[in-house]
N, C-alpha and C positions, 0 to 999 in steps of 0.2 A: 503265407504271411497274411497276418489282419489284415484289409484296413480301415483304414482312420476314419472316425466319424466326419460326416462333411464342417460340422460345425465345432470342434476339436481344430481342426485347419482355421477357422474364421477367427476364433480366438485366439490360435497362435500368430496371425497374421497382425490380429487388431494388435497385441502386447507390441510386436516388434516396432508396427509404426509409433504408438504409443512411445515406449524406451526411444526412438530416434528423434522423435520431436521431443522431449525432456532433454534430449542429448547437445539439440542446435536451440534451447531455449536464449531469448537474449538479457545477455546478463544484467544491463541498465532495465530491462525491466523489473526482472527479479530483484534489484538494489531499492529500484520507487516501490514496487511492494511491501519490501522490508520498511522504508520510511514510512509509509503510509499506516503499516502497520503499528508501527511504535507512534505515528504522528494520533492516530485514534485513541490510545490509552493514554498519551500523556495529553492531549485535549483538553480534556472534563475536571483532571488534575488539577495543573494548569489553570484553567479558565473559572473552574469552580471556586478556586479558593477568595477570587473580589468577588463574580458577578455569575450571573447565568449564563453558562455557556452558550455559544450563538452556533445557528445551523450554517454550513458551510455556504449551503444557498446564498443568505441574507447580501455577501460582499461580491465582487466580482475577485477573481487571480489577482491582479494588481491592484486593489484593492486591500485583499487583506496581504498583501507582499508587505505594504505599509504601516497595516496597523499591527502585524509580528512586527515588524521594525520598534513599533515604540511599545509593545507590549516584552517584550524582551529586555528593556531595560525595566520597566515597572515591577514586572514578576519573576526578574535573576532568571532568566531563559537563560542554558549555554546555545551556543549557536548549532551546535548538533541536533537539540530539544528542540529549537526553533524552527530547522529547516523542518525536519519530521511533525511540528504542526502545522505549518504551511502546505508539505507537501499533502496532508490529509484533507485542511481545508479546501485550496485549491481545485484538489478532483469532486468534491460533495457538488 
């Protein structure tokens, strides 16, 4: 019997840990990714169509919690649109 390259082993070890942490990933975060992802592309949409879009920097969290709030009514945000640009802002 062969055997196995030592580093053939290294790489089957790295896949399995790999596949097991994908496996115990936590799913609220995967869900704020997915926000955050959709809160990015509808941003510049969004925000572009009155003014120059602002960097996420510029507000604090609660901050711009507030001004989604009345930009939501100004620019027909659903509240889906809205949480996903907040959650975008938010993290910048």
């Amino acid at each position: 019997m062969e055997q196995v390259p030592r580093i053939l082993v290294l790489l089957g070890a790295a896949v399995i840990f790999l596949v097991a942490g994908l496996a115990h990933a936590d799913p609220d975060q995967a869900a704020k990714r997915a926000l955050y992802r959709r809160g990015s592309q509808l941003w510049p949409v969004y925000c572009a169509q009155c003014h120059k879009p602002r960097p996420g920097s510029e507000f604090s969290p609660d901050q711009w919690s507030v001004i989604i709030m009345h930009m939501r009514s100004r620019a027909n945000l659903s509240g889906e649109d809205a949480v996903a640009i907040l959650t975008y802002l938010q993290a910048r």
